[in-house]
C-alpha positions in Angstrom: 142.0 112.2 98.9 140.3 115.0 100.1 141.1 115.8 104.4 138.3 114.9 106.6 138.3 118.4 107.8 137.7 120.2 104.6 133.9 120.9 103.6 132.2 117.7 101.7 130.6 119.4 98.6 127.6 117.9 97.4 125.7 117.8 94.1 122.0 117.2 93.7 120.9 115.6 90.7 117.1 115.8 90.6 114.9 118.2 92.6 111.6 116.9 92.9 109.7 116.1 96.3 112.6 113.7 98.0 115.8 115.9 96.0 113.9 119.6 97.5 113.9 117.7 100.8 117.0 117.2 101.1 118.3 120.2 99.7 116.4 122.2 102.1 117.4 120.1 104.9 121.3 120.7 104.1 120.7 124.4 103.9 118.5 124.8 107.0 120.3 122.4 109.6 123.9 123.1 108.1 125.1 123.5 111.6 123.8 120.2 112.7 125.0 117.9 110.4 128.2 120.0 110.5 128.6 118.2 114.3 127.5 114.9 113.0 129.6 114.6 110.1 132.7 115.8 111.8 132.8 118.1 108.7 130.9 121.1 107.1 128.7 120.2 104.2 128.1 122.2 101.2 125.4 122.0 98.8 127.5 123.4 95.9 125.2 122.2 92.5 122.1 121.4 91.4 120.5 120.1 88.7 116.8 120.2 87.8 114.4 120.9 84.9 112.8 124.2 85.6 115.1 126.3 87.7 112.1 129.4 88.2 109.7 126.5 89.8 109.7 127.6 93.9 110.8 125.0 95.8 110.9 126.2 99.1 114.9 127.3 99.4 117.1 130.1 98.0 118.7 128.8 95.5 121.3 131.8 95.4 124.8 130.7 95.6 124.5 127.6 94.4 125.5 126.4 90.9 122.9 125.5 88.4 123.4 122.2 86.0 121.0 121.9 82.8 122.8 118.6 82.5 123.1 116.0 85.6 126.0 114.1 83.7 127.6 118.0 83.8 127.2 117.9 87.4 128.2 114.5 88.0 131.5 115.4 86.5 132.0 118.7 87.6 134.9 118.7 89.9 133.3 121.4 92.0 131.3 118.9 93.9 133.0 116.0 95.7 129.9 113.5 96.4 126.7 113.1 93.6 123.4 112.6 94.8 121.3 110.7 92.3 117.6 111.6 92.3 116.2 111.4 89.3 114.8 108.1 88.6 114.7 105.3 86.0 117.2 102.5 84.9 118.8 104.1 81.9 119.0 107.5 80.8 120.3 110.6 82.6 120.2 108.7 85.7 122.6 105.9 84.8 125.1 108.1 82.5 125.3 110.1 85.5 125.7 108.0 88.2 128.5 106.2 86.1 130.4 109.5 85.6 130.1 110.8 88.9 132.1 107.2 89.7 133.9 107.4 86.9 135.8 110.5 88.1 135.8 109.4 91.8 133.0 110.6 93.7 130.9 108.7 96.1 127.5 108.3 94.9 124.3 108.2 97.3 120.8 107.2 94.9 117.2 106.6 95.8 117.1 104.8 92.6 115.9 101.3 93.0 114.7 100.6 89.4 118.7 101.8 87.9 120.2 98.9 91.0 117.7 96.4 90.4 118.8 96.6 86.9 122.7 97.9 87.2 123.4 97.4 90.7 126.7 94.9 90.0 128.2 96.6 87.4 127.9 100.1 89.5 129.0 98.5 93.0 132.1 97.0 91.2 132.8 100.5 89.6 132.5 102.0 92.9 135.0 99.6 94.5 137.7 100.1 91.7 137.7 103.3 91.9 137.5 103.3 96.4 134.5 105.3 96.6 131.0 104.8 98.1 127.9 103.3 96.3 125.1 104.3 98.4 121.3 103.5 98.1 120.0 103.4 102.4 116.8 105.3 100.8 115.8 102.3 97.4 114.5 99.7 99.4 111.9 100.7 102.3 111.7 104.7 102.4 112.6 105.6 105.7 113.4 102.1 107.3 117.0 101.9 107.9 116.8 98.2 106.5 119.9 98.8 104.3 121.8 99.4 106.8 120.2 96.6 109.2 121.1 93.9 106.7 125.0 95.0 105.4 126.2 96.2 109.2 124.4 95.0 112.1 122.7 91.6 110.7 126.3 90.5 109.1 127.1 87.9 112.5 123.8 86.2 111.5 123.0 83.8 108.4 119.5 85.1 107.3 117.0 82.5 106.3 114.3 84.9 105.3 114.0 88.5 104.2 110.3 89.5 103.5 108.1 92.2 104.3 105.7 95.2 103.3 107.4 97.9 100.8 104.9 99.5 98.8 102.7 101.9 100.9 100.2 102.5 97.9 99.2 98.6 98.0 98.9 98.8 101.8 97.0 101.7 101.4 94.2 100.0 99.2 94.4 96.9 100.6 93.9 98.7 104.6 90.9 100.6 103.2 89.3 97.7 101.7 89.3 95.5 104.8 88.4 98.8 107.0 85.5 100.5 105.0 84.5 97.1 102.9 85.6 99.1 99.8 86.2 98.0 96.0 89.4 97.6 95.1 88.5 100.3 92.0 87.1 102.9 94.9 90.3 102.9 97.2 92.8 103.1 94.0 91.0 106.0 93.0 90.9 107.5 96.4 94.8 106.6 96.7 95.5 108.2 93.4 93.5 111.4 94.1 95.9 111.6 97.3 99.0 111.7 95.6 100.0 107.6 97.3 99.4 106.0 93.5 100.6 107.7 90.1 97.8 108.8 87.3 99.3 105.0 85.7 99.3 102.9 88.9 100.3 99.8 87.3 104.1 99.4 88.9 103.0 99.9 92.6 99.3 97.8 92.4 101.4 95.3 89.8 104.0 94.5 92.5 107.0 95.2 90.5 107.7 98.3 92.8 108.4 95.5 95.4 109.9 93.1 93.2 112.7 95.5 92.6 113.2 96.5 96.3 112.9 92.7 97.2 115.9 92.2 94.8 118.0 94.6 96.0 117.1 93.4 99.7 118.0 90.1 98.6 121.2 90.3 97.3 122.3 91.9 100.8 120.7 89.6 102.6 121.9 86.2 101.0 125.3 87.4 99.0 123.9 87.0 95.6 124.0 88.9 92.4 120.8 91.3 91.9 118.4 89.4 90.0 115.2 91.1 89.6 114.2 88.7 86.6 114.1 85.8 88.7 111.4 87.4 91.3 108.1 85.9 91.0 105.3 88.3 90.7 101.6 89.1 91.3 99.9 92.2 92.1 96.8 92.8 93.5 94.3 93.8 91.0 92.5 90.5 91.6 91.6 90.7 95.1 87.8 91.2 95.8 86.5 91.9 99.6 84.9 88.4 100.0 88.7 87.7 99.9 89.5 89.9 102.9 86.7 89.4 104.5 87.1 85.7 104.2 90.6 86.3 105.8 89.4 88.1 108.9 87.2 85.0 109.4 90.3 82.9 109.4 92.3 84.7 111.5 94.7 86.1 108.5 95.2 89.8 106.9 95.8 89.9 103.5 99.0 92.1 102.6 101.5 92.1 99.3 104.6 91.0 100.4 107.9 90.5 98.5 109.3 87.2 100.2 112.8 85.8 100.0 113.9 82.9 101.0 116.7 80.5 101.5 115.5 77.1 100.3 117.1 73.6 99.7 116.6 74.0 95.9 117.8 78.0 95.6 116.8 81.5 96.7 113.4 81.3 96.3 111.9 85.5 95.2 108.3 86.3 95.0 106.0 89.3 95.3 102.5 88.3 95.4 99.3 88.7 97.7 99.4 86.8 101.2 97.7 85.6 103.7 99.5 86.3 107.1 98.0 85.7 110.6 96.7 88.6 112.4 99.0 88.0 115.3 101.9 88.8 113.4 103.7 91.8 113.3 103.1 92.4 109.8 99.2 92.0 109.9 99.6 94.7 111.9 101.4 97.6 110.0 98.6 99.5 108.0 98.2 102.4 105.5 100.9 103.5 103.6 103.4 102.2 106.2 106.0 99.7 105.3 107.5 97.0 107.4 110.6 94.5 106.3 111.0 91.5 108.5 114.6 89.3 109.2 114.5 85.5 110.1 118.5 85.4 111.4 119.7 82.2 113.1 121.2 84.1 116.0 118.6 86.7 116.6 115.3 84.9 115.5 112.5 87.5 113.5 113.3 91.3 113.6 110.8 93.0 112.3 111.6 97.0 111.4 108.3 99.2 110.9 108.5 102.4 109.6 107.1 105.5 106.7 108.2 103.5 103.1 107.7 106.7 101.2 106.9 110.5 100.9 109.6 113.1 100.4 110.6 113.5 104.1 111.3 109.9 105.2 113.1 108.7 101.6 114.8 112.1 102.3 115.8 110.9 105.9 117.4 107.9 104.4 119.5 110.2 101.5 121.0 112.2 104.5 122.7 109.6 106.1 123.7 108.4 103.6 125.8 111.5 102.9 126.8 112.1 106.4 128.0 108.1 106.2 130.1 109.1 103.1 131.3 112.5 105.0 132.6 110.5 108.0 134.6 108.6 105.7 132.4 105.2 106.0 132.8 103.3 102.9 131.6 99.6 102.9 131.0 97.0 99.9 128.0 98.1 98.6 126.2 94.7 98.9 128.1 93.8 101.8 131.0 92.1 100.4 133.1 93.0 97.4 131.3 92.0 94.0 133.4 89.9 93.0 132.4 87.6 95.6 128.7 87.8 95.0 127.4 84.5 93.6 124.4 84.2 90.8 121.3 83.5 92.7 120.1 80.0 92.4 116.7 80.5 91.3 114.2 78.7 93.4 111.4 77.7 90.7 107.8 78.8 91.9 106.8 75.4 90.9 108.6 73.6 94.2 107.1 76.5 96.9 105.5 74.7 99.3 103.6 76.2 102.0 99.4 76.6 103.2 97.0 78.2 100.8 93.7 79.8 100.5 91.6 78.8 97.9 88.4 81.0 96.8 86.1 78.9 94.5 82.7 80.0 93.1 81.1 76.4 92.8 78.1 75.0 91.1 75.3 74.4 93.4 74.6 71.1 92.3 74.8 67.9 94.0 77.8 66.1 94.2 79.9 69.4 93.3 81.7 69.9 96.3 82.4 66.0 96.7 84.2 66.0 93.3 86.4 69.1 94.4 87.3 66.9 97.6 88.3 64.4 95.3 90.5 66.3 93.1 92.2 67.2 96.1 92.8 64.2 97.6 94.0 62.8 94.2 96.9 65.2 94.4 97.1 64.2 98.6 96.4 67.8 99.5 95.0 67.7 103.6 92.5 70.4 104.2 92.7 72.7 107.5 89.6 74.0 106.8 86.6 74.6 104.7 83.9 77.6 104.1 80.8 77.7 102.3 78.7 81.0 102.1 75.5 82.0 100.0 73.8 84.6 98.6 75.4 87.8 99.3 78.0 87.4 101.5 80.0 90.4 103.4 78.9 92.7 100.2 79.8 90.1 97.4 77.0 89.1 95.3 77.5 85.3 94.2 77.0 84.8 90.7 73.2 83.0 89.7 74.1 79.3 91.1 77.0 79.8 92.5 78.2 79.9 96.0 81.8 80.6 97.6 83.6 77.8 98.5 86.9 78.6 100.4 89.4 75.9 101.3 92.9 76.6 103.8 95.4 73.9 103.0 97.5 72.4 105.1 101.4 72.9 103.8 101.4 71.1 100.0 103.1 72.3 96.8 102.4 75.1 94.3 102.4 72.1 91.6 99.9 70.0 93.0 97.7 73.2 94.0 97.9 74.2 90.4 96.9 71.0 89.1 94.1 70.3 91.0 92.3 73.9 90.0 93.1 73.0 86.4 91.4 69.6 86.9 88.2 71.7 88.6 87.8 74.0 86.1 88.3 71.6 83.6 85.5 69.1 85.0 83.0 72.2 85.3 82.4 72.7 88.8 83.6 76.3 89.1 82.9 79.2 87.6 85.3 82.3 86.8 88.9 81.7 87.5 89.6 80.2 91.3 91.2 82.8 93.8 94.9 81.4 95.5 96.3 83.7 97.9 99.4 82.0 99.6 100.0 81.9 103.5 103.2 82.9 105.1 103.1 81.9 108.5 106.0 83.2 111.4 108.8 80.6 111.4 
């Protein structure tokens, strides 16, 4: 094993925003994390598609890889920092070499755990290096950390939060301005917050992935991104927020994951959450991860989720982690002990709902929806009716918003009784249900 006082040479697989940031950080602060790593680190490699593109460093003395997998094995770098994205391809191949031959490895890359994260955290183990990822999850929220060192004298009951800063982005500016959901997509897009294809952040499988990773720290199960339930938010119209504020909720998508009598229930969807809560209040592209822990109560960390600076903040201590020598079970404990996750079927959540109906006006309409419900014994908190146009939202001809809050009942019997509604002819258009997820 290399001496703790000999330099930690590092490899850079991928230099785009988050891989420049870093390497640019190493270069200009050398000194500095010299004194916090109790060591000097090098950045001895690179590797990167266009090597004239400026990206803000000299680039002189530092080797040059065409091929990350090259890098990865070279054994002029001792510790391979994975930047370059995706679950299969150049990414994986090289974060398995780079393990393979002994190196710690420090990735961003949540899609390649969600998908590989066993196999490589029991790769890592075998071979007694580190399997890092602080930066996958939540950006520049240490919550990574949080969960596998100082949250490990609690038993967690809940892991949920805000991760995807593009969906916090449209959803902040919808309830602000009283903007389409179209209008603020396109104004996140033309910022750089959603990609030209926007359909993994706004589709929720952005947090789905980060929820699974989460998860598996958190409860001490195998990564499971199938079994995450999800929704995005492509549905939601401003009667629906606006409806909220009336309320007293904020509507944010959350990845949720809980520890139920049935399994470890995962879902990413829109919900309602009261606008007392800490969550309500995190806006833009902020992220915020919440912990329900039976010796602490809620923590709630609040932070930047994204953006090349604060996923690069997350990279570099990772790396001066691996330079001091820290090396942990990835997920907490070794792999071997990590159990399959007991999925929690969506079908036995229970919990309050919002329901958005556009409803006949006719008589004895909303008396047969009332009905339904109490066929299926679901209480009512309470009940809305608007008409005409209401906060911007023009009702369909002979139609007006109905919105009911449930008190806590199950996904099945909420199901059922929209079926029944839509199949007696009330309604019109398919029925809005946004779950609520109160503080515990």
């Amino acid at each position: 094993m290399t001496a703790m006082t000999e330099p930690l040479r590092i490899g850079i697989a991928g230099l785009g925003t988050v891989g420049a940031a870093v390497a640019a950080r190493l270069i200009t602060t050398r000194a500095d994390f010299t004194l916090r790593a109790g060591r000097d680190l090098v950045l001895a490699g690179v590797a990167a598609r266009d090597r004239s593109r400026d990206r803000g460093f000299d680039l002189a003395g530092i080797a040059w890889f065409e091929d990350p997998v090259a890098l990865a094995s070279s054994t002029d770098i001792d510790i391979f920092i994975e930047l370059i994205g995706g679950d299969e391809g150049a990414a994986r191949a090289a974060v398995e070499a780079a393990l393979q031959t002994g190196k710690s490895v420090v990735t961003a890359n949540k899609a390649l755990l969600a998908k590989h994260g066993a196999a490589l955290s029991a790769l890592a183990e075998k071979k007694g290096v580190a399997l890092a990822f602080e930066a996958s999850a939540a950006g520049g929220i240490p919550i990574v950390k949080v969960l596998r060192e100082a949250m490990s004298g609690n038993r967690l009951s809940r892991v949920y939060g805000i991760m995807n800063g593009t969906c916090n982005y449209i959803l902040t500016r919808m309830e602000k301005e009283k903007l389409s959901f179209e209008e603020c997509l396109a104004d996140a897009q033309r910022l750089g917050y959603a990609e030209a294809d926007p359909t993994f952040d706004i589709g929720g499988f952005d947090t789905a992935h980060k929820l699974a990773i989460l998860t598996s720290l958190a409860f001490g199960t195998e990564i499971d991104a199938e079994a995450v339930y999800v929704e995005g938010i492509g549905s939601l119209t401003l009667l629906d927020l606006a409806m909220a504020d009336e309320l007293g909720y904020r509507i944010k998508l959350l990845g949720v994951a809980t520890r139920t009598q049935s399994g470890i229930e995962q879902r990413v969807h829109p919900t309602m959450v009261p606008k007392s809560s800490a969550i309500a209040r995190v806006k833009g592209v902020t992220n915020a991860v919440a912990l329900d822990g039976d010796m602490v109560g809620e923590i709630t960390l609040v932070g930047p989720g994204a953006g090349g600076n604060a996923t690069a903040s997350a990279v570099l201590a990772d790396i001066v982690d691996v330079a001091r020598g820290v090396s942990r079970p990835p997920f907490g404990i070794a792999t071997e002990h990590l159990v399959p996750a007991s999925r929690a079927p969506m079908t036995l959540h229970a919990g309050g709902y919002y329901i958005r109906l556009m409803v006949q006006d006719r008589p004895g309409a909303a008396a047969a929806i009332a009905t339904r419900m109490a066929e299926k014994m679901i209480s009512l908190e309470s009940i809305l009716q608007r008409g005409g146009t209401t906060y911007g939202f023009e009702s369909p001809e002979g139609t007006v918003p109905v919105v009911l809050i449930t008190h806590a009942t199950t996904e099945t019997a909420v199901r059922q009784v929209l079926d029944a509604v839509v199949a007696d002819g009330h309604v019109i258009g398919e029925p809005q249900m946004i779950r609520i997820e109160k503080e515990q």
